[in-house]
C-alpha positions as CSV (number, residue, x, y, z in Angstrom):
1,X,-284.6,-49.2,-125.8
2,X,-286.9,-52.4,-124.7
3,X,-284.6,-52.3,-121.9
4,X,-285.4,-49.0,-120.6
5,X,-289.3,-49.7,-120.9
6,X,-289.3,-52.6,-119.3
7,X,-287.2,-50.9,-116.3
8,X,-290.0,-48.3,-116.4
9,X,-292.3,-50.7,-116.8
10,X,-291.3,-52.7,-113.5
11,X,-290.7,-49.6,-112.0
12,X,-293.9,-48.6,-112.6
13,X,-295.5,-51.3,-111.0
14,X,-293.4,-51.4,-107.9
15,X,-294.5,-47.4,-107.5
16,X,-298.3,-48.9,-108.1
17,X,-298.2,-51.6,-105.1
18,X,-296.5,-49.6,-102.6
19,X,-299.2,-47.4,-103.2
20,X,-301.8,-50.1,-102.8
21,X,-300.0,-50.9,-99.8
22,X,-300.1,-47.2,-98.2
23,X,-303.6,-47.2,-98.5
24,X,-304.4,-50.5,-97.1
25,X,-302.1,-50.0,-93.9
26,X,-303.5,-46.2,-93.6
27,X,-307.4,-47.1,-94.1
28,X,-306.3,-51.0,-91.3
29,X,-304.8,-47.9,-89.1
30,X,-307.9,-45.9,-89.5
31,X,-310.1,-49.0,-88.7
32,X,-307.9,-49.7,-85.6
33,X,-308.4,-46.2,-84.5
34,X,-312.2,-46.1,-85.0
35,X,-312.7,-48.2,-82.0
36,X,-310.8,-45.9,-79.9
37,X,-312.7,-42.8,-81.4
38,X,-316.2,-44.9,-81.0
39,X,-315.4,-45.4,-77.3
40,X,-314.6,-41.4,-76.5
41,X,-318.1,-40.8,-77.7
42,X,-320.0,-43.4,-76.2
43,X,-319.1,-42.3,-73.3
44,X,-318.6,-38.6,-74.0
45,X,-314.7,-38.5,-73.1
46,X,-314.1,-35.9,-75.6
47,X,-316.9,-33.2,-73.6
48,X,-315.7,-33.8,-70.3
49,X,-312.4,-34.0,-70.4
50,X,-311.5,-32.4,-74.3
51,X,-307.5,-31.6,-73.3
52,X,-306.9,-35.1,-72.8
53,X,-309.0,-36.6,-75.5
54,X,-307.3,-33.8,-77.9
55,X,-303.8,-35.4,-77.2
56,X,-305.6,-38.8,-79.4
57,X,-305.1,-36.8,-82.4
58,X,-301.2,-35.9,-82.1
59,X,-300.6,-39.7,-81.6
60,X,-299.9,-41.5,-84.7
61,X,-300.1,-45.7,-83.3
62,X,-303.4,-46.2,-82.7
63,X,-302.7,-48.7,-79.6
64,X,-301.2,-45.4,-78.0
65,X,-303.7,-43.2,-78.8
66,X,-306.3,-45.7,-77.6
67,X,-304.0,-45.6,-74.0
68,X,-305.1,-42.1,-74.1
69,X,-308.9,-42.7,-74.0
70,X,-308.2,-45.8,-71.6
71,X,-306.3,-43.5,-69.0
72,X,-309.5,-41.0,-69.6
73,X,-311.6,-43.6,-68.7
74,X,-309.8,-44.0,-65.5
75,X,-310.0,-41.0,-63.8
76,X,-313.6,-40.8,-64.5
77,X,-313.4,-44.4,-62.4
78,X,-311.6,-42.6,-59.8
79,X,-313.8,-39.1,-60.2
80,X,-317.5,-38.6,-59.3
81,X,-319.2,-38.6,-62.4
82,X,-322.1,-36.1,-63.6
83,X,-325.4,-36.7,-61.6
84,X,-327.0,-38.4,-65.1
85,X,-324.2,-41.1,-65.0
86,X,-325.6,-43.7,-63.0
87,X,-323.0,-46.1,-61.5
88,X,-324.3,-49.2,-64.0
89,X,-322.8,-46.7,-66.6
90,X,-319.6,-46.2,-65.0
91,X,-318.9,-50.2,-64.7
92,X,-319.7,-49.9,-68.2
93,X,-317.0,-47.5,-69.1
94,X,-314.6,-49.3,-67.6
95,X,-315.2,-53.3,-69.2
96,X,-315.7,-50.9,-72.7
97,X,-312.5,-49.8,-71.5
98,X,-310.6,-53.0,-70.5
99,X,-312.0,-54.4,-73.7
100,X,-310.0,-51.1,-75.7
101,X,-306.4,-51.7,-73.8
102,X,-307.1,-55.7,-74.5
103,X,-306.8,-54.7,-78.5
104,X,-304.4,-52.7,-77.7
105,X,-301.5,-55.1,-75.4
106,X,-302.1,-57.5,-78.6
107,X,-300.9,-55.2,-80.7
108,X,-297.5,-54.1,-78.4
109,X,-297.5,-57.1,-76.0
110,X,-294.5,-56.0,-74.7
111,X,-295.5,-52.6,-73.7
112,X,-295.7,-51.7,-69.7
113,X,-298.1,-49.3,-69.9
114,X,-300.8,-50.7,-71.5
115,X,-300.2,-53.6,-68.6
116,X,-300.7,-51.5,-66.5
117,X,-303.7,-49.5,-67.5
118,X,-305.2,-53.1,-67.8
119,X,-304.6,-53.7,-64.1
120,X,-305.9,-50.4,-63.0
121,X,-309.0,-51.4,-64.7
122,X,-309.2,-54.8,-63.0
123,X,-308.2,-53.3,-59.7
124,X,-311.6,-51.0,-60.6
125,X,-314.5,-53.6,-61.6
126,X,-313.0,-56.2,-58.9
127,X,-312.3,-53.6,-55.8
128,X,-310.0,-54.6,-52.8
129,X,-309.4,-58.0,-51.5
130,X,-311.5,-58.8,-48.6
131,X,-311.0,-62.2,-48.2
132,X,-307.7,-63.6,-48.6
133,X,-308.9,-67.0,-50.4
134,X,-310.3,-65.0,-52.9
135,X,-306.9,-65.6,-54.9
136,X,-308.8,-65.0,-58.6
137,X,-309.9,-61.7,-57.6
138,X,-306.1,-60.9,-56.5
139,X,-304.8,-62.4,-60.0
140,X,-306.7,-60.3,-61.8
141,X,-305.1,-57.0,-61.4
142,X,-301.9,-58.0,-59.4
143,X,-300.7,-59.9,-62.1
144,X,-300.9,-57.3,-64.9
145,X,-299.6,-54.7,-62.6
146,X,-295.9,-56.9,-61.3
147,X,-295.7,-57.6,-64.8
148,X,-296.1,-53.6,-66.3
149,X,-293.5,-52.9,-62.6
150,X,-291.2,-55.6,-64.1
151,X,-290.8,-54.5,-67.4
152,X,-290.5,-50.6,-66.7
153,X,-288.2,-50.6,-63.5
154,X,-287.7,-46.9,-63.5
155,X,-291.2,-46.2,-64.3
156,X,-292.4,-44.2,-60.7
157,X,-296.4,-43.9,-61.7
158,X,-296.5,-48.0,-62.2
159,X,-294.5,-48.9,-58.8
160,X,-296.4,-46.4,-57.0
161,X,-299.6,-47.3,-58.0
162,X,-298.7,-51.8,-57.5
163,X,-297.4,-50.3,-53.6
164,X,-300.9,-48.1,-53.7
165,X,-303.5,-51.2,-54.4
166,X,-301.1,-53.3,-51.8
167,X,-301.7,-51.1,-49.0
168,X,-305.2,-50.9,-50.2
169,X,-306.3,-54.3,-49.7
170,X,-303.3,-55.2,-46.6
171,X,-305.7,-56.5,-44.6
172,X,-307.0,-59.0,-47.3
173,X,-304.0,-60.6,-48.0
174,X,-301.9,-63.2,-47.0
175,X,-298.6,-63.5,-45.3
176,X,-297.1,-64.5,-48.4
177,X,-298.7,-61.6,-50.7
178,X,-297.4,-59.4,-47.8
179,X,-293.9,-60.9,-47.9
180,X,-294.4,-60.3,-51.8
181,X,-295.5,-56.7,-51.2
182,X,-292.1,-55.2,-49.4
183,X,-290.0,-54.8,-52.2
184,X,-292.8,-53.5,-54.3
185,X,-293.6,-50.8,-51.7
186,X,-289.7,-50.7,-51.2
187,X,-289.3,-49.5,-54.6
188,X,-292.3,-47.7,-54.4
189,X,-290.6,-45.4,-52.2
190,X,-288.6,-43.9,-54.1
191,X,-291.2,-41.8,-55.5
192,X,-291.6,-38.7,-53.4
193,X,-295.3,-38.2,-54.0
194,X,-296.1,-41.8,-53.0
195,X,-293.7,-41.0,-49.6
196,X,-295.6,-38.0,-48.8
197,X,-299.5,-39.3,-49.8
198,X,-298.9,-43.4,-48.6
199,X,-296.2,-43.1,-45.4
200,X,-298.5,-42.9,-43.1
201,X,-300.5,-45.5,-44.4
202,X,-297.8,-48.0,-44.9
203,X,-296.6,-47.2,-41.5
204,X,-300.2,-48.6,-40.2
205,X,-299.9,-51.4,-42.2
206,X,-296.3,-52.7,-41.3
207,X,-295.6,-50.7,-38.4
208,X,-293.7,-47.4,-38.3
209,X,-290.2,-49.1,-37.1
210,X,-290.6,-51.0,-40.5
211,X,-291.7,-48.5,-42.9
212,X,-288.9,-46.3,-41.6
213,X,-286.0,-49.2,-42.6
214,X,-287.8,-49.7,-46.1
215,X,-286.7,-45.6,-46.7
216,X,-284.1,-45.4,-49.1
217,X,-281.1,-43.4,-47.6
218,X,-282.6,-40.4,-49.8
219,X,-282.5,-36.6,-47.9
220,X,-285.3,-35.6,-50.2
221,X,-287.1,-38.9,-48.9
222,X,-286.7,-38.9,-45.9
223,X,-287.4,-35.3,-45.4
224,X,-291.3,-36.1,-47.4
225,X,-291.4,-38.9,-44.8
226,X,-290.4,-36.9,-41.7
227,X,-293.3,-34.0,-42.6
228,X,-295.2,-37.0,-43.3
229,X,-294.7,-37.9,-39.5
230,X,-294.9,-34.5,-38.3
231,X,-297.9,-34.0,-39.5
232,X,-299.4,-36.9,-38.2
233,X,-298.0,-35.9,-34.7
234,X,-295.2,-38.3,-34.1
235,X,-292.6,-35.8,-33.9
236,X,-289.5,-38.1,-32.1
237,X,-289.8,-40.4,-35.5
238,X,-289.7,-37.2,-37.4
239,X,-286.6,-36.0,-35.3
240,X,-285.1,-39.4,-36.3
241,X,-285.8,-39.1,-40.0
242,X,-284.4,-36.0,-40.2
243,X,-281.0,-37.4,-38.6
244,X,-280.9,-39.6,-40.8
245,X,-282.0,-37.2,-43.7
246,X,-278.8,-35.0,-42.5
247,X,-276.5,-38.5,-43.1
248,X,-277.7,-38.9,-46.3
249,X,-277.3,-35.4,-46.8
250,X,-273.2,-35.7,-46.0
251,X,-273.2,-38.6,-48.4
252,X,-274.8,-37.2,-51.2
253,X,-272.8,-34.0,-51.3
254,X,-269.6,-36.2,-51.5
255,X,-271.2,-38.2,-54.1
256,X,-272.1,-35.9,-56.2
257,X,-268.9,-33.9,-55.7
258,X,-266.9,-37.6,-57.2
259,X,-269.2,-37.1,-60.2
260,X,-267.9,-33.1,-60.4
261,X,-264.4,-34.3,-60.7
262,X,-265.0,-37.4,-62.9
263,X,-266.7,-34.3,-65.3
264,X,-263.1,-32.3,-64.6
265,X,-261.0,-35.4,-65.6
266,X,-262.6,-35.9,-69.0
267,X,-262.8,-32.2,-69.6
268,X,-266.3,-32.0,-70.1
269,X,-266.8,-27.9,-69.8
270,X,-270.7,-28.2,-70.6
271,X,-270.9,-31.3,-68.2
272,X,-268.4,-29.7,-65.5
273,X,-270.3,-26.6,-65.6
274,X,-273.9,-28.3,-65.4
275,X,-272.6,-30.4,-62.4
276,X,-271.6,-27.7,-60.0
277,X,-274.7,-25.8,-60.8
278,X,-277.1,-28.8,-59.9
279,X,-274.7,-29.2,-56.5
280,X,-275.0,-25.2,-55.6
281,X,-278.7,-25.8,-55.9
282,X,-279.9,-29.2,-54.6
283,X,-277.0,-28.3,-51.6
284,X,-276.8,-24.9,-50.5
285,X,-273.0,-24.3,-49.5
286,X,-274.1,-22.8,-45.9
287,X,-276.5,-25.8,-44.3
288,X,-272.9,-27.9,-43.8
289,X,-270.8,-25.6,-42.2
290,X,-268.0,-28.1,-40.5
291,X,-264.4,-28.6,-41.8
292,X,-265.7,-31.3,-44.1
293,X,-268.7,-29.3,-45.5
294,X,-266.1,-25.9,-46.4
295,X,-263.3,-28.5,-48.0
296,X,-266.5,-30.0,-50.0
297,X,-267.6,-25.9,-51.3
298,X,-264.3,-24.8,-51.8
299,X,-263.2,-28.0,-53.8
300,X,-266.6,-27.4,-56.2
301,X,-265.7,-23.7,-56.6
302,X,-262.3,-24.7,-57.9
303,X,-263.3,-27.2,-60.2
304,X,-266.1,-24.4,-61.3
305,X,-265.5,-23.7,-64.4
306,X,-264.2,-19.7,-64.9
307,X,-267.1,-18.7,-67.8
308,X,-268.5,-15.2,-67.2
309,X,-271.5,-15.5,-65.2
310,X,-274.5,-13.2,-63.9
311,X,-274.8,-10.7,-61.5
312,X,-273.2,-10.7,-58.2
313,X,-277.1,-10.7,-56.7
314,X,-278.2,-13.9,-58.3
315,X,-274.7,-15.9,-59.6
316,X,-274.7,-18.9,-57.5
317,X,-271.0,-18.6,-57.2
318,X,-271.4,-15.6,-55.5
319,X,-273.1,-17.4,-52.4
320,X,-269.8,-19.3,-52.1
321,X,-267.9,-16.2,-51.9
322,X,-270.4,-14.5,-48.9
323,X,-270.2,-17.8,-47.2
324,X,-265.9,-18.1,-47.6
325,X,-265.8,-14.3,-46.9
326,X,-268.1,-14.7,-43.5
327,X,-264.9,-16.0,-41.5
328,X,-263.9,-18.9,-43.6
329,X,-261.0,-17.3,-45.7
330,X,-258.8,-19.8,-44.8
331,X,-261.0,-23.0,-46.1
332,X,-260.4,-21.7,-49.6
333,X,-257.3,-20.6,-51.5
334,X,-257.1,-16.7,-52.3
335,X,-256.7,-17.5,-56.2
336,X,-260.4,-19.6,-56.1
337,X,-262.3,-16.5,-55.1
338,X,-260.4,-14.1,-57.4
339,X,-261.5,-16.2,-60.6
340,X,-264.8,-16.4,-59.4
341,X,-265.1,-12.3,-58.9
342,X,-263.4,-12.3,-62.2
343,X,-266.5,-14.2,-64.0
344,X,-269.0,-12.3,-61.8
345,X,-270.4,-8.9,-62.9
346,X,-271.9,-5.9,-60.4
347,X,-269.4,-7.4,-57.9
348,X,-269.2,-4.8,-54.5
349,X,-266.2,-2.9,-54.2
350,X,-266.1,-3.9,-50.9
351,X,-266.3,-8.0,-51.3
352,X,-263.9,-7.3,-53.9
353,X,-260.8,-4.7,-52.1
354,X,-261.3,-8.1,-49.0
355,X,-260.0,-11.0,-52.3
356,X,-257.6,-9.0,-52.9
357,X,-256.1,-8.3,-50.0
358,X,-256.2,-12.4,-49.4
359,X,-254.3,-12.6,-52.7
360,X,-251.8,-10.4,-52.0
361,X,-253.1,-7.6,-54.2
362,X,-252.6,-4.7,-50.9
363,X,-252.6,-1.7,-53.7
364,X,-255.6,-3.1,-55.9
365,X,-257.8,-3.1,-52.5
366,X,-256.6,0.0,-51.2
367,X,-257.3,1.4,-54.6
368,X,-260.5,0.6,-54.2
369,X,-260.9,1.4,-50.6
370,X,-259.9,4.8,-51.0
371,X,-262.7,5.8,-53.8
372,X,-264.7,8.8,-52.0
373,X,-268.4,6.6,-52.0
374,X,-266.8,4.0,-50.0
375,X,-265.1,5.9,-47.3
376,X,-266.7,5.5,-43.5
377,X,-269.5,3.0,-45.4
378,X,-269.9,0.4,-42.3
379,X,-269.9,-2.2,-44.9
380,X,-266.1,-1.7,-45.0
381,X,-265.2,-2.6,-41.3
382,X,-264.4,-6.3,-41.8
383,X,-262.0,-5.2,-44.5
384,X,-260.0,-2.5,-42.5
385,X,-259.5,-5.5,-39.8
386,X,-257.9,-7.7,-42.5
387,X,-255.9,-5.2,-43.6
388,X,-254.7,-4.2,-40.3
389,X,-253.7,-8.1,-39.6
390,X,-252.1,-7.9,-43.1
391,X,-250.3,-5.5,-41.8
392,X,-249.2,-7.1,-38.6
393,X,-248.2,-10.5,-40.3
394,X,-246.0,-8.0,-42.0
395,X,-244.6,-6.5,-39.5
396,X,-245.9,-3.1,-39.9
397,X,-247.8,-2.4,-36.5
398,X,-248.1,1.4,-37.2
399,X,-249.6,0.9,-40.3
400,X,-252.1,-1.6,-38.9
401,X,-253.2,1.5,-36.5
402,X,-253.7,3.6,-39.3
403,X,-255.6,1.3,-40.9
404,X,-258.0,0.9,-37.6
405,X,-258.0,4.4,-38.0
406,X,-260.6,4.4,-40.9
407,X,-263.0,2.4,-39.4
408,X,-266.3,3.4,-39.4
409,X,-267.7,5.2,-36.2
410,X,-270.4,3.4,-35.9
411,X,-269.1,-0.1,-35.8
412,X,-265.4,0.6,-33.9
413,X,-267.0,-0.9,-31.0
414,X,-268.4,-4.5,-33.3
415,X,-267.0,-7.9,-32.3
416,X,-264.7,-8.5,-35.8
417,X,-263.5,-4.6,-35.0
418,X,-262.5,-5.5,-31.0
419,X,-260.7,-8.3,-32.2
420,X,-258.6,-6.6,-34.9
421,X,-257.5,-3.8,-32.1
422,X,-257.1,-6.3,-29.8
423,X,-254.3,-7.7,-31.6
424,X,-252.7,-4.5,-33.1
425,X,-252.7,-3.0,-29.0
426,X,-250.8,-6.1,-27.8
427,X,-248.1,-5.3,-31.4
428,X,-248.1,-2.0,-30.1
429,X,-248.0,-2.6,-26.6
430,X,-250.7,-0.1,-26.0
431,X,-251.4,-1.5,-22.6
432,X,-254.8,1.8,-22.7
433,X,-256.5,0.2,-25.6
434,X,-255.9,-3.5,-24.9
435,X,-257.6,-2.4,-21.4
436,X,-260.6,-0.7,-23.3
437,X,-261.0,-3.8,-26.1
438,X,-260.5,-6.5,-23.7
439,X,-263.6,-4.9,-21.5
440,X,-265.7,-4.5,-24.1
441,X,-265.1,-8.0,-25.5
442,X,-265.7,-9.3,-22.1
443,X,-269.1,-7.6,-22.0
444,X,-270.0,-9.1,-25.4
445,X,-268.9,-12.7,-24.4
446,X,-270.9,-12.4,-21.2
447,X,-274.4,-12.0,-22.8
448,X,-274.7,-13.3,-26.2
449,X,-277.2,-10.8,-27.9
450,X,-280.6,-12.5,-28.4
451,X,-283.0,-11.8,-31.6
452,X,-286.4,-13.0,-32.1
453,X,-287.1,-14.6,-34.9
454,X,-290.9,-15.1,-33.7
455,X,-292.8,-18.0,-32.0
456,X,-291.5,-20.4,-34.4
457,X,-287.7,-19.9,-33.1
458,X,-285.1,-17.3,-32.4
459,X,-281.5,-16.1,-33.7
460,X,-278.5,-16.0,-31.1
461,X,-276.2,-13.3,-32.0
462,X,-272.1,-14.7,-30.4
463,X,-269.2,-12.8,-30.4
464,X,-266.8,-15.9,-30.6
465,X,-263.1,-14.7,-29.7
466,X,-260.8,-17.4,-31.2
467,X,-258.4,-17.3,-27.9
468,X,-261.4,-18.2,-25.9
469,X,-263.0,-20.9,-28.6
470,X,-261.3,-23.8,-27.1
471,X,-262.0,-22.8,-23.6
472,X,-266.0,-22.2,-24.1
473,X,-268.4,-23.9,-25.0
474,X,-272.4,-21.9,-25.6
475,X,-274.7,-23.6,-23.3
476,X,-278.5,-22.8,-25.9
477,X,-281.5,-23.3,-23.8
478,X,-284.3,-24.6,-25.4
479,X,-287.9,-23.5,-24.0
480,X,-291.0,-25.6,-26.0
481,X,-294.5,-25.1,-25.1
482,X,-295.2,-28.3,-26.0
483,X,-293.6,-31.0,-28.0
484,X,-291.4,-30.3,-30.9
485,X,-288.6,-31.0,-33.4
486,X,-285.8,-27.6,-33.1
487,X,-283.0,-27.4,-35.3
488,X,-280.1,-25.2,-35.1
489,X,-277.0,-24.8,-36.7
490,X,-274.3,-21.8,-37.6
491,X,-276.1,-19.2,-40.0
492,X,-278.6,-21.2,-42.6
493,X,-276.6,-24.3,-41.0
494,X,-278.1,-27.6,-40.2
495,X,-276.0,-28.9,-37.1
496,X,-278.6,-31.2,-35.0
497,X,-282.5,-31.9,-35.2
498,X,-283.7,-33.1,-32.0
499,X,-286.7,-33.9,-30.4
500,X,-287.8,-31.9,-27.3
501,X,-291.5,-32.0,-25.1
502,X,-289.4,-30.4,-21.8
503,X,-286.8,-27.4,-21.2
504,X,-283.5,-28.6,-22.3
505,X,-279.5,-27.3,-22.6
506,X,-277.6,-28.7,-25.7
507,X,-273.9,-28.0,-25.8
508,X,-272.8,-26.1,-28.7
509,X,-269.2,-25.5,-29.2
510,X,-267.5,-22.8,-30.6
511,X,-264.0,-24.0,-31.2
512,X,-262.3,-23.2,-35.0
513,X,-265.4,-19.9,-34.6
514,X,-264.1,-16.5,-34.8
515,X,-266.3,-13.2,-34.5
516,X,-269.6,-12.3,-35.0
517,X,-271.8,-15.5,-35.6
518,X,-275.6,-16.0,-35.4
519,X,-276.7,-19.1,-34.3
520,X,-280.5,-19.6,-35.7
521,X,-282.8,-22.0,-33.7
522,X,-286.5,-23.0,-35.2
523,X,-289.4,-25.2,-34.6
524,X,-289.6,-26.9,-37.7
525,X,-292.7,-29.5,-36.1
526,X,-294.8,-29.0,-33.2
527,X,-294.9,-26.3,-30.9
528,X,-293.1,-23.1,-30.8
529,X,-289.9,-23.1,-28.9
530,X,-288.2,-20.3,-27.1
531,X,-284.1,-20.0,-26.9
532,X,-281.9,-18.2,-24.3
533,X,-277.6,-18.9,-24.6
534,X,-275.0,-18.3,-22.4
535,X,-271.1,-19.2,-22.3
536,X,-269.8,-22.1,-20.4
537,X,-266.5,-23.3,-19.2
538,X,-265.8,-26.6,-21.3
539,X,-265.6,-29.2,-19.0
């Protein structure tokens, strides 16, 4: 029908100048590109650095790709060149290259990197500031680079670098560049790499006290700045970053635990689950061992949700239960840690026949306490002591002196071990054994058991008795050889940083303690420290 062919027909045509058109834009694409391509082998880009110049080829927009060969360019600025490149050739590389990302910001004018390359380059041919009238020089890279910062805000590698070439030419500028520069090298900040490479620098340039308030209330940030400092020697700022780092420590770990049960209130599983695993790894449940820090780990181990997980060896969950199971049973309800086993695979009978004695379960654990590979294992002595003060909340004093009975030999005489027969003598009125325990718990509170952990530090080894917790107080002595920054704290704890050049006693005390606790003291700046503890009357 002359309908149909002239349908074809126009058809037909359409089909013929879209063609046209593909070729034209691919062979304009292919000319825009040539330039690029021309400049890697002028200046050999593609033989000294071929990973780089190999990425050109994955990168369809040929503004982007030429970004590639301009970035190329600059760390050949930055690098020493072969001894056959004379420095004439190496300004040349870098107008050929400033010419390249020129072409290229026409062509995405809105785009922050290729702003930014272009102010790298014009930080490179016109060098730092030396006199501060030379305002042209300044415009001609610090404008490119506040407007690339401006339009990527989150962008790390752009702040960084505007805070670098500040720094860099401090001395050159005037006070009104310098008033300009804070917030830039505030932001700047927030990049660890920049904290660790440029604190010290920007502490020379604006003082430490002010560098130190332009730290965002970061523990990850503070911490760079504080081995920053360290390093450097000037150990009492460290001491005070790392307070501070500990502060924002606390305040993190609550913040993040808001966002856990945000994800629990709009039943996101994937979400919930991804949460608590970022907050078992960026805050390990043991450095914040006050009522505050348990409440924090036992409310995330709740909220976990009850998927089956790995091994008992390498499950972060399981790290919750050793730390609620090391004297802390009553920070987290029984039911918690019997989901969590529940999820956890390889599980130790031992860790196990303890949950279930908390929940209730007294034929479950003694089901598994009675299995011949795990009778007399010392392993099991904590769990006989629950179960003998199971016993006794029970009312079943003779049964809590048979279940002293099975103790293990070896660890009869332990601190956990004393207290349990402590308390089942007094139900019995054995006024023999209470004699014998209350001795040997004595002796153990009279010289806290001292382990080296090496020059660095040392590990003190308390036998806390919970009647006594209140009353005492552990008097740790701390013994530099020369200046230094010693933490200590309960187990892997973090409970004070401080700064230390002479002998010094810090107060610890013991009260909501019971049993065997180490307390671990280390040098984490400075010299090595030695530690001695003793008891002390609370005064």
């Amino acid at each position: 029908m002359p309908s149909s062919r002239a349908l074809r027909t126009s058809l037909s045509l359409v089909c013929v100048g879209l063609a046209a058109a593909s070729i034209f834009y691919f062979r304009r694409r292919a000319d825009e590109r040539a330039s690029s391509e021309a400049f890697v082998k002028r200046f050999a880009l593609d033989l000294r650095r071929p990973e780089e110049i190999g990425a050109m080829k994955l990168e369809p927009e040929p503004d982007l790709a030429a970004s590639i060969a301009v970035h190329a360019a600059l760390r050949d600025a930055a690098a020493s060149l072969p001894s056959a490149v004379g420095l004439g050739a190496r300004e040349e590389e870098v107008a050929a290259a400033r010419d390249l990302i020129l072409d290229a910001s026409a062509k995405r004018p809105g785009w922050a990197y290729h702003r930014f390359l272009l102010g790298r380059l014009a930080y490179q041919a016109a060098g730092p500031v030396r006199d501060p009238a030379a305002a042209k020089a300044w415009e001609t890279w610090a404008t490119p680079l506040k407007l690339a910062a401006a339009a990527a805000p989150g962008s790390d590698e752009i702040w960084s670098a505007l805070g670098g070439v500040y720094l860099e030419n401090w001395q050159g500028l005037t006070a009104t560049q310098r008033s300009e520069a804070l917030p830039a090298l505030r932001r700047a900040l927030l990049d660890s790499r920049f904290v660790s490479s440029r604190f010290l620098t920007l502490s020379e340039a604006v003082g430490r006290d002010k560098a130190m308030s332009l730290l965002p209330g970061n523990p990850e940030l503070l911490g760079a700045a504080a081995d920053a400092l360290s390093a450097h020697g000037d150990l009492a700022a460290a001491a005070a970053l790392l307070g501070r780092r500990d502060t924002a420590e606390k305040r993190a770990r609550a913040a993040e635990l808001r966002r856990i049960e945000g994800r629990f209130q709009s039943r996101d599983s994937a979400g919930l689950r991804a949460a608590c695993v970022d907050w078992a790894a960026e805050h390990p449940v043991s450095e914040l061992d006050d009522p505050a820090g348990r409440a924090q780990a036992a409310r995330v181990l709740e909220l976990w949700p009850g998927d089956r997980g790995g091994p008992w060896e390498t499950d972060p969950r399981a790290d919750f239960v050793r730390f609620f199971l090391d004297g802390r049973e009553s920070a987290v309800p029984a039911e918690t840690l019997s989901r969590t086993l529940d999820a956890l695979s390889d599980v130790p009978d031992q860790v196990i026949a303890r949950v279930k004695l908390l929940a209730g379960d007294v034929a479950g654990a003694q089901e598994l306490a009675g299995r011949p590979q795990n009778q007399g294992a010392p392993e099991w002595t904590q769990y006989y002591a629950d179960l003998a003060r199971l016993f006794l909340k029970q009312g079943r004093s003779r049964e809590a002196r048979g279940a002293l009975d099975l103790l293990p030999l070896a660890t009869r005489d332990s601190c956990d071990a004393l207290l349990a027969r402590r308390d089942v003598a007094r139900a019995l009125q054995d006024t023999v054994e209470l004699a014998i325990v209350n001795q040997r718990l004595t002796s153990l509170r009279i010289s806290p058991r001292l382990q080296d952990q090496g020059s660095e530090g040392a590990k003190v080894s308390i036998c806390v008795d919970p009647e006594q917790a209140d009353k005492l107080s552990l008097d740790l002595r701390l013994a530099p050889q020369g200046p230094a920054v010693v933490r200590y704290g309960w187990g892997a704890g973090r409970d004070g940083a401080l700064f230390v050049q002479n002998e010094r006693v810090v107060s610890v005390p013991l009260a909501g303690l019971s049993g065997l606790r180490d307390l671990t003291v280390q040098s984490v700046a400075g010299a090595a420290v030695r530690a001695s503890a003793s008891f002390a009357a609370n005064r």
